[in-house]
N, C-alpha and C positions, 0 to 999 in steps of 0.2 A: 101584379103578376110577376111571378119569379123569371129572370132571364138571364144569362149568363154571357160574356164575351169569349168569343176566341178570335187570335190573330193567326195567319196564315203565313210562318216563318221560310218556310225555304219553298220550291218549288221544282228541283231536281238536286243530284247529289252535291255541284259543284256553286250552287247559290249563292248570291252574298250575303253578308250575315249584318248590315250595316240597317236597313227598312226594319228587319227583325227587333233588333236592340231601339228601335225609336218605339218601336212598337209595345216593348215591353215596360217603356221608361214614360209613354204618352198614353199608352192607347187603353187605360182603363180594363184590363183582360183578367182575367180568371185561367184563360187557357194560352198556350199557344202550342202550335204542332209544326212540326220540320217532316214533309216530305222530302224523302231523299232519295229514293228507292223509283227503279226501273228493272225490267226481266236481264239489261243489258250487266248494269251495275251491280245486282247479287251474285250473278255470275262471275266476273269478276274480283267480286268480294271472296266470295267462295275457292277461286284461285288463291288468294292472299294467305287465307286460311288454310288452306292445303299446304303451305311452304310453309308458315310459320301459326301456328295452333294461337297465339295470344293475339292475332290480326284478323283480318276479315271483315270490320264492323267500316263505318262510314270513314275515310280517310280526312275528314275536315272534324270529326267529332272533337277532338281534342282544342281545334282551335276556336270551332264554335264554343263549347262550354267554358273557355278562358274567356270570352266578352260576356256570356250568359251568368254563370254561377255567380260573380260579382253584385252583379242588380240584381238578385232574387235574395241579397238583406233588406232591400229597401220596397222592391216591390214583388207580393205574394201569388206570383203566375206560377202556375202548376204547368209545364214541360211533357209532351206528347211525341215521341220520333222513330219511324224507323232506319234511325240512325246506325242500328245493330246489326243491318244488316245481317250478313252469315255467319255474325257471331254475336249476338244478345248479351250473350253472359261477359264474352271480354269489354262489350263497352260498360257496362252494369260497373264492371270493378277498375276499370279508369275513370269512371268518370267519380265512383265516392272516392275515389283517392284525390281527385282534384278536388270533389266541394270539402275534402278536410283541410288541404290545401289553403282552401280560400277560408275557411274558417267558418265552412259547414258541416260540422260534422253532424248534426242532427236531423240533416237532409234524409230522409228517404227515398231511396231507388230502387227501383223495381224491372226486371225484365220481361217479357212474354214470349214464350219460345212455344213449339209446334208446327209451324209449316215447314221446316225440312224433313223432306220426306226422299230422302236420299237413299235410307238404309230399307227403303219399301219400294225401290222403282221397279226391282223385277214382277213384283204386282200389277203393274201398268204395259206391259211392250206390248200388248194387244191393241192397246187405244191407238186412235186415230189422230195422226197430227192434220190438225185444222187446213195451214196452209198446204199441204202437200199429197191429203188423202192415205199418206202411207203407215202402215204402221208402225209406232215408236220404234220397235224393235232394229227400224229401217236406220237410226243415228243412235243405238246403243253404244257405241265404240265412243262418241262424240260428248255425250249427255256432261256435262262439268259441275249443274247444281239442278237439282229440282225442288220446288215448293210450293206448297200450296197458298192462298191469298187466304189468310182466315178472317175473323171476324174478330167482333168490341170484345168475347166474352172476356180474354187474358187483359184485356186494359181497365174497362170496368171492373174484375178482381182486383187488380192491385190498385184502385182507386179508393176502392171500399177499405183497403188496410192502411188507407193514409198514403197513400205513394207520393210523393213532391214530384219528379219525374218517371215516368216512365218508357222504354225504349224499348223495341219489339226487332223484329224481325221483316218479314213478307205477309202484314196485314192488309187487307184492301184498304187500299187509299181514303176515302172515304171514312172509314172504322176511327179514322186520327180522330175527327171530329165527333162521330156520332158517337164513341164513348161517353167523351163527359157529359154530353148531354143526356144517353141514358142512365148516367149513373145520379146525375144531381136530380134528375126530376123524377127517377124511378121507374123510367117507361117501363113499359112489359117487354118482352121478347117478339111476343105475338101481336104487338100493336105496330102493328105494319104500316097503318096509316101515319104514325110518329115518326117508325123509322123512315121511311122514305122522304119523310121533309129533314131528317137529320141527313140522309146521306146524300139529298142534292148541296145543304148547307156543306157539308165536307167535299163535293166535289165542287163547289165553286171558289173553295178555299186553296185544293190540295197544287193548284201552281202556279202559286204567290200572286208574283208582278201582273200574270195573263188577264186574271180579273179585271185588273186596273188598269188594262189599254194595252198589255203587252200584245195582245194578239188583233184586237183592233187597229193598231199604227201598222198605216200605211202611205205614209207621206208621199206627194201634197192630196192626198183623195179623202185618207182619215187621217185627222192629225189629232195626236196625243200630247197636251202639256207637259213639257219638262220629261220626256221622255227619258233623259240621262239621269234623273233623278227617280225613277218610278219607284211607287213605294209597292206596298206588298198590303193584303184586305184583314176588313175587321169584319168577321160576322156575329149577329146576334140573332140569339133563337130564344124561344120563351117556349115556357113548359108546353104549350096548346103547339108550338112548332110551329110558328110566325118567325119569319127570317127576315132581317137587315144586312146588305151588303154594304160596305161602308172601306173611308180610309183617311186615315190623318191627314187635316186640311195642311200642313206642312210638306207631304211627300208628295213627289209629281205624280203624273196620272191621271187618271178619269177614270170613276167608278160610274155607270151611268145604263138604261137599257141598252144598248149597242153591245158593251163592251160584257154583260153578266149574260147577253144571247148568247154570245160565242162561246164561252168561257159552259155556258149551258151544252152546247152543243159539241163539245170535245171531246172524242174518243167513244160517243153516244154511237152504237147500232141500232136500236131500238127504243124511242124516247118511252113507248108504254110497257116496258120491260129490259130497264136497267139492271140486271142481277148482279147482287152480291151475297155475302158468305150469311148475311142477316135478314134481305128482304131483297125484295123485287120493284124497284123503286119505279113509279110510273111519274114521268116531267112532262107527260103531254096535257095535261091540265094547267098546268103554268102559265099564271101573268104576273107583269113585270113592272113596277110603281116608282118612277123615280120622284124622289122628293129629299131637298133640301143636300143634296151631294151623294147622297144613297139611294139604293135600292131597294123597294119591298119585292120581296120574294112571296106569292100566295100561290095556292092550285094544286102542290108538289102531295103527292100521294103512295102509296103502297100499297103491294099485293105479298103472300106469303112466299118466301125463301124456296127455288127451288131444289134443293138437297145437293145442290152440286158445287165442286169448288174450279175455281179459274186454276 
């Protein structure tokens, strides 16, 4: 049965890049994906960009793809990030300047642009801000970046034209991962039952180290091996959408059921209607199989996409 790896490179914008590169160099991957991105951190990107038009995109990108581009002569991981933050297109052409640099130039990269939706917010000052009941209209004076959270479809296109890397913008979290997996095995759009087992795999990826005991250590009550060493997760999914969470027996950590609950249960308001910009992922059918230093992930299901974006 065809299945594919991916590692789970960063976990916010300021991450180390050190678990990542073992991972890229041990861990047997096809993918890996750098979350970087927060509502906090676009915003601020978006400032950058405001001052200076060639900035905006993830302030560590340059020093990540100086440890990255190197090992991707020797090892053929295809590069997933919204590293581009509020600006796609200025990281797209730093970053082929540097794989020609390194003596890529035959690399392909790719951008995905669409969720800013800056130049359309007077369309919105009716809506309702969540925490506040007020309407937007109420911090128009305030507003610095808006975006919407899209979806795989811009990552899957440039997958299909060959992309080596590809760097997006304010995709859902999630989308890092369930791309390659819709694009290698072909899912449909409307098999929701797939997508929802791709986008719990993506959300138990999208922050890093937490998988692997970051969020479980709580010393002396839970204790996490070699916490100063935590590594960062490998997940595997196979066309049917059977997920293994996993991590280099080298890197500290614990991948284990304790630590893949948590890591399940974050930032979750409704485990039987997870929404994102692709499906409605239902985790309340989820069990959880450790074996051998991993995880089986089974249960994880979907319902249709409710037409709305975060």
């Amino acid at each position: 049965m065809k299945k594919i790896r991916i590692g789970g490179g960063a976990g916010y914008g300021g991450d180390r890049i050190e678990p990542a590169l073992n991972l890229i160099r041990l861990g047997d991957l096809d993918y890996i994906i750098f979350e970087c991105l927060a509502e906090r951190t676009i915003a601020l990107a978006q400032q950058k960009k405001d001052e200076d038009s060639s900035k905006g995109y993830n302030e560590l990108l340059e020093y990540r793809m100086s440890k990255i581009l190197p090992l991707l002569k020797e090892h053929k991981v295809k590069i997933i990030t919204n590293m581009g933050a509020a600006n796609p297109e200025a990281a797209v052409e730093v970053t082929g300047k540097m794989a020609e640099k390194y003596g890529l130039a035959g690399l392909k990269i790719m951008g995905v642009l669409g969720d800013d939706i800056m130049d359309r917010i007077d369309d919105y000052m009716d809506n309702v801000i969540l925490e506040t009941g007020m309407p937007l209209r109420s911090i128009s004076r305030d507003i610095v970046s808006a975006n919407a959270y899209i979806g795989v479809s811009g990552i899957v296109s440039a997958l299909r034209q060959g992309a080596d890397i590809v760097i997006t913008g304010r995709v859902a979290d999630p989308a890092l991962t369930l791309a390659p997996a819709v694009y290698e095995f072909g899912w449909s759009m409307d098999d929701y039952d797939k997508l929802g087992k791709g986008t719990v795999m993506g959300h138990l990826l999208e922050c890093g180290a937490q998988v692997c005991g970051g969020y479980f250590a709580d010393p002396p009550y839970k204790a996490v091996p070699d916490l100063w060493n935590v590594g960062f997760p490998i997940g595997e999914i196979t066309c049917d959408g059977d997920i293994t969470i996993s991590k280099l027996d080298s890197a500290g950590g614990i991948v284990s059921r304790e630590t893949v609950s948590e890591q399940l249960l974050y930032e979750i308001h409704d485990p039987s209607a997870y929404c994102t910009p692709d499906v409605t992922a239902d985790f309340s059918g989820i069990e959880l199989e450790e074996k051998e230093g991993a995880v089986i992930v089974r249960g994880a299901s979907g319902k249709p996409k409710n037409g709305k974006y975060k």
